[in-house]
Rosetta silent file (secondary structure, phi, psi, omega in degrees, C-alpha in Angstrom):
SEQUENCE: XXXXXXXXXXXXXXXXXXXXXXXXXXXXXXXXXXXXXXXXXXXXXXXXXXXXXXXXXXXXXXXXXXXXXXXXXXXXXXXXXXXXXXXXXXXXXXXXXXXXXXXXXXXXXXXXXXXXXXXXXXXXXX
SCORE:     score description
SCORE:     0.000 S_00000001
   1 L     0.000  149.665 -163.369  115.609   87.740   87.496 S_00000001
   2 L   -88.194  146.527  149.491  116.111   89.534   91.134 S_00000001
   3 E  -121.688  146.352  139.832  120.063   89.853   91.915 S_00000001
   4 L   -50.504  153.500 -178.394  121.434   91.027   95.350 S_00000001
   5 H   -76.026  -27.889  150.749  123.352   93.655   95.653 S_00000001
   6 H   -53.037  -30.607 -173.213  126.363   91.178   96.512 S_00000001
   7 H   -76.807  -75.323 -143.943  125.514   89.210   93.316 S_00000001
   8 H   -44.676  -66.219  167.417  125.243   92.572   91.788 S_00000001
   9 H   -28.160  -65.711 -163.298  128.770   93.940   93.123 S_00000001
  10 H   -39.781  -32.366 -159.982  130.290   91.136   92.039 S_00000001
  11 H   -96.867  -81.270 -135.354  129.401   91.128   87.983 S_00000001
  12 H   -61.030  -36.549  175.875  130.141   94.786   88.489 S_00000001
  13 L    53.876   66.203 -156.287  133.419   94.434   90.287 S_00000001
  14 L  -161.865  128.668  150.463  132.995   96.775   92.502 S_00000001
  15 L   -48.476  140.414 -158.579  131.836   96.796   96.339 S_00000001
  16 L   -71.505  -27.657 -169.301  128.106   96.636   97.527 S_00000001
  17 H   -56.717  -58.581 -171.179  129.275   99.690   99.691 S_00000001
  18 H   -51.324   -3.167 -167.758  130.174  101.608   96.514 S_00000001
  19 H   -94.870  -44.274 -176.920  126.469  100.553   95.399 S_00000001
  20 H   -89.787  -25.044  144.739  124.617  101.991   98.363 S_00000001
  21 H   -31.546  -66.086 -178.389  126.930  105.049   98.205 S_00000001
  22 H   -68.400  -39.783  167.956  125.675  105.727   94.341 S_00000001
  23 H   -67.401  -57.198 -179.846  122.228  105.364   95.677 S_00000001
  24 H   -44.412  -30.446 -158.707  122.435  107.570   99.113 S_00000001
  25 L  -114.479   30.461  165.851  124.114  110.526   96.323 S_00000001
  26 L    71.897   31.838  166.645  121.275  110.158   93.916 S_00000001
  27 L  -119.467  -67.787 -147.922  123.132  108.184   90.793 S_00000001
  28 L  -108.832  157.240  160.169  121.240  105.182   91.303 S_00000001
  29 L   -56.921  157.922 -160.182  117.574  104.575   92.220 S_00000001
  30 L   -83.650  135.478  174.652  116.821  103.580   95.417 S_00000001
  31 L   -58.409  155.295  170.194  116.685   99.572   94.817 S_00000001
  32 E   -57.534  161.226  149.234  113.317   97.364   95.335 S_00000001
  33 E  -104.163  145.592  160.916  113.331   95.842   98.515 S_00000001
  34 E  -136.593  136.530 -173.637  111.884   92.420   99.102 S_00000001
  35 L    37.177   89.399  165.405  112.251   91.229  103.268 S_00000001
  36 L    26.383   15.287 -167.173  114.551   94.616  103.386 S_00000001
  37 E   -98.097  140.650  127.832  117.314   93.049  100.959 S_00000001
  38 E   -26.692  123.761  160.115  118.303   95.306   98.333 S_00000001
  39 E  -147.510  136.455  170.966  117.335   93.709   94.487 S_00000001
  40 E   -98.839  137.926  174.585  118.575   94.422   91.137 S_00000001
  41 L  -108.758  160.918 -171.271  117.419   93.682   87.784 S_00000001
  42 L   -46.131  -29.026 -176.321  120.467   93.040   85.163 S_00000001
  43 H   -99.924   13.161  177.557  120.228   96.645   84.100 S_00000001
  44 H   -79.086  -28.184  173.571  121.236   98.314   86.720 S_00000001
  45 H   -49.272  -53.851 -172.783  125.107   96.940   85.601 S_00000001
  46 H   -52.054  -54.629  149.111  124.820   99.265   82.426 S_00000001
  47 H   -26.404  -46.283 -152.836  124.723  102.059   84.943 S_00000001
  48 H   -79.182  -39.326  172.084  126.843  100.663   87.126 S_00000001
  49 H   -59.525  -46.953  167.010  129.220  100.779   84.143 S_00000001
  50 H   -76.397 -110.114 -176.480  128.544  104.138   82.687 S_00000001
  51 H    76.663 -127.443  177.792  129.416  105.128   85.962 S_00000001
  52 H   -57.737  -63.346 -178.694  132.636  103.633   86.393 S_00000001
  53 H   -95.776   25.965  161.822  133.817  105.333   82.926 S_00000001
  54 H   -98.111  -48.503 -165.575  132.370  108.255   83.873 S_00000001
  55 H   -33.234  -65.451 -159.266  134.367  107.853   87.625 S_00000001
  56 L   -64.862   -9.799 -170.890  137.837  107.085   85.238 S_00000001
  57 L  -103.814  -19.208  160.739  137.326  110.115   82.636 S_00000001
  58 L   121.440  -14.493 -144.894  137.869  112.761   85.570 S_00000001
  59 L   -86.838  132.267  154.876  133.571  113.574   85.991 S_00000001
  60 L   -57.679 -168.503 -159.329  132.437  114.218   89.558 S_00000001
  61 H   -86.214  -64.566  172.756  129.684  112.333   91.213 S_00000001
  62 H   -37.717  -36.668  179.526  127.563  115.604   90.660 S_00000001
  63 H   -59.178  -72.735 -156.366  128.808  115.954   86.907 S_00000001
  64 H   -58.752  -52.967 -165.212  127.744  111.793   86.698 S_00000001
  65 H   -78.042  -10.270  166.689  124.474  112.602   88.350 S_00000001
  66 H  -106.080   31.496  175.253  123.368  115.369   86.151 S_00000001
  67 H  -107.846  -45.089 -156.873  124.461  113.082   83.213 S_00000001
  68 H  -113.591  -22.074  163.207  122.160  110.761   84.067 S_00000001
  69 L  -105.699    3.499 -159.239  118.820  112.322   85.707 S_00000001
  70 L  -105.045   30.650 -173.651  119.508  116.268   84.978 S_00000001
  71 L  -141.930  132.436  166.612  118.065  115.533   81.087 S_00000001
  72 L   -43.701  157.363 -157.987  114.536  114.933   80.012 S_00000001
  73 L   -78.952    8.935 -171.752  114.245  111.175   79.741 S_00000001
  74 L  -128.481   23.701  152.300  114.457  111.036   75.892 S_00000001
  75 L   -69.876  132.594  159.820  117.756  112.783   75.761 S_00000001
  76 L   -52.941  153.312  175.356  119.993  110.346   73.937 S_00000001
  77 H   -73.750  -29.595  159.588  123.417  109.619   75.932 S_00000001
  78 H   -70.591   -0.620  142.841  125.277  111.343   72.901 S_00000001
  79 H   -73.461  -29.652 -173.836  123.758  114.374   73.839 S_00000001
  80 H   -73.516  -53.400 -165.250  123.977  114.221   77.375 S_00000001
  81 H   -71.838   -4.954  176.362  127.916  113.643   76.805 S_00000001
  82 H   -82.235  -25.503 -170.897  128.231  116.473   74.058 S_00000001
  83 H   -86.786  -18.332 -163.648  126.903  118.986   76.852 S_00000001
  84 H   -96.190   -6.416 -155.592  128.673  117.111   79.488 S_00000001
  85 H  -107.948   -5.000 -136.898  132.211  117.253   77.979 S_00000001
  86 H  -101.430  -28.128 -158.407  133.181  120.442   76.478 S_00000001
  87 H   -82.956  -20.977  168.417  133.300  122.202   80.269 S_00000001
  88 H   -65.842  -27.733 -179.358  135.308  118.810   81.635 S_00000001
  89 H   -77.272  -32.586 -173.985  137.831  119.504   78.583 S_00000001
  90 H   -71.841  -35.434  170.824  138.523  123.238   79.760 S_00000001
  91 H   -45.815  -70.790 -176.355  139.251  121.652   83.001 S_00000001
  92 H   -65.671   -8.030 -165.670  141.566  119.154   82.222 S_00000001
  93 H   -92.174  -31.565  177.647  143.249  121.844   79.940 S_00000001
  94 H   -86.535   -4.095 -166.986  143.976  124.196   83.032 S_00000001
  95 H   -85.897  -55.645  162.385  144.769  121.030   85.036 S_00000001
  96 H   -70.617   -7.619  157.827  147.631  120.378   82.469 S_00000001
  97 H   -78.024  -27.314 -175.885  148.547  123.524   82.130 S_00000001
  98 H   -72.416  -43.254 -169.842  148.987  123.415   85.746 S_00000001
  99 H   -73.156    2.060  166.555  150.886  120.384   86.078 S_00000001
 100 H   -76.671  -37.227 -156.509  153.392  121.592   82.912 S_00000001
 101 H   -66.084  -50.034 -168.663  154.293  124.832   84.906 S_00000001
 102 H   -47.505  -44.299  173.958  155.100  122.241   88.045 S_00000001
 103 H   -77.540  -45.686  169.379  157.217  120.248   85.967 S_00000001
 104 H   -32.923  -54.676 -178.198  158.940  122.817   84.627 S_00000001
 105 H   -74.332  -19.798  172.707  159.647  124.248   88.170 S_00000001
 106 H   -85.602  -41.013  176.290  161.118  120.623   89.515 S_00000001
 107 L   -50.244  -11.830  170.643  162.748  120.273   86.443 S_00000001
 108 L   -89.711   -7.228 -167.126  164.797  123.373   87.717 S_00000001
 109 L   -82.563  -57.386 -165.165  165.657  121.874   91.031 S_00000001
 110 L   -66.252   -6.880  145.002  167.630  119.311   89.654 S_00000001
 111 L  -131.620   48.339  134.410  169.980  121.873   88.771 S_00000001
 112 L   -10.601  115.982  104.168  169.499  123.497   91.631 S_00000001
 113 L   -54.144  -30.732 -151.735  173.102  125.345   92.517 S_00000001
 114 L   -63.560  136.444  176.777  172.143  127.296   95.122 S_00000001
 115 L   -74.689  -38.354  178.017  174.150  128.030   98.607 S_00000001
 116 L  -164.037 -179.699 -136.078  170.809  128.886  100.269 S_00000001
 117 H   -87.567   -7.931  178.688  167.270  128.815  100.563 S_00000001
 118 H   -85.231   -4.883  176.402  166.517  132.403  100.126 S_00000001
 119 H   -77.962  -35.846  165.318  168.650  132.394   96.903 S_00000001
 120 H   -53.022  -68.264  174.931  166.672  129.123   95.669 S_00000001
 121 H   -28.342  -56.936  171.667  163.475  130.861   96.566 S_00000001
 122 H   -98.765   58.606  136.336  164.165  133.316   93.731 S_00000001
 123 H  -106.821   23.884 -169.373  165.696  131.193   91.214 S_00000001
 124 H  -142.156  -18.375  157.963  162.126  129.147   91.794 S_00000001
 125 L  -114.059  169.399 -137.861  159.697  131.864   90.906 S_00000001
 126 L   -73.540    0.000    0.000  157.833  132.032   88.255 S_00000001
């Protein structure tokens, strides 16, 4: 069975904009047309889904789109994600290192003494 891309949104739960977005940037195929409507077959959701938990795990669109066409087609998906993950984990590892040093540096504010701001200024670098 044919769905529109409204029916399609919908089970997806997600806006048909966000659908012809992932097609214009190359994650989905360009859809069939029939009388110029956009159509979907059921398995375009499974994408739509993968995706989605790619979107919420931190991967760009590029990252997502070489996950899913940048592999010969009979790469398994637990290959594609062992190659896709190890350079997204060094990422998030400098990402948290960044955001410890930040807390660290507000956590000094709140006892913050200081008469003025050039004395703050160097009790605030690193």
């Amino acid at each position: 069975m044919d769905y529109t891309i409204g029916q399609i949104a919908h089970q997806a739960g997600i806006a048909p904009s966000a659908i012809r977005y992932y097609e214009r940037v190359g994650l989905l195929l360009p859809a069939r047309r029939v009388k110029g409507q956009r159509r979907y077959d059921s398995d375009v959701l499974s994408t739509l889904r993968l995706i989605q938990h790619a979107r919420a795990l931190g991967f760009t669109i590029a990252e997502i789109r070489q996950g899913l066409h940048g592999f010969p087609a009979f790469t398994s998906p637990a290959e594609r994600w062992r190659q896709l993950t190890p350079p997204k984990l060094v990422e998030i590892e400098r990402e948290l290192d960044r955001l410890q040093w930040i807390r660290q540096r507000l956590t000094g504010t709140l006892t913050c003494q200081c008469v003025s701001l050039a004395e703050c200024e160097a009790q605030l670098q690193p």
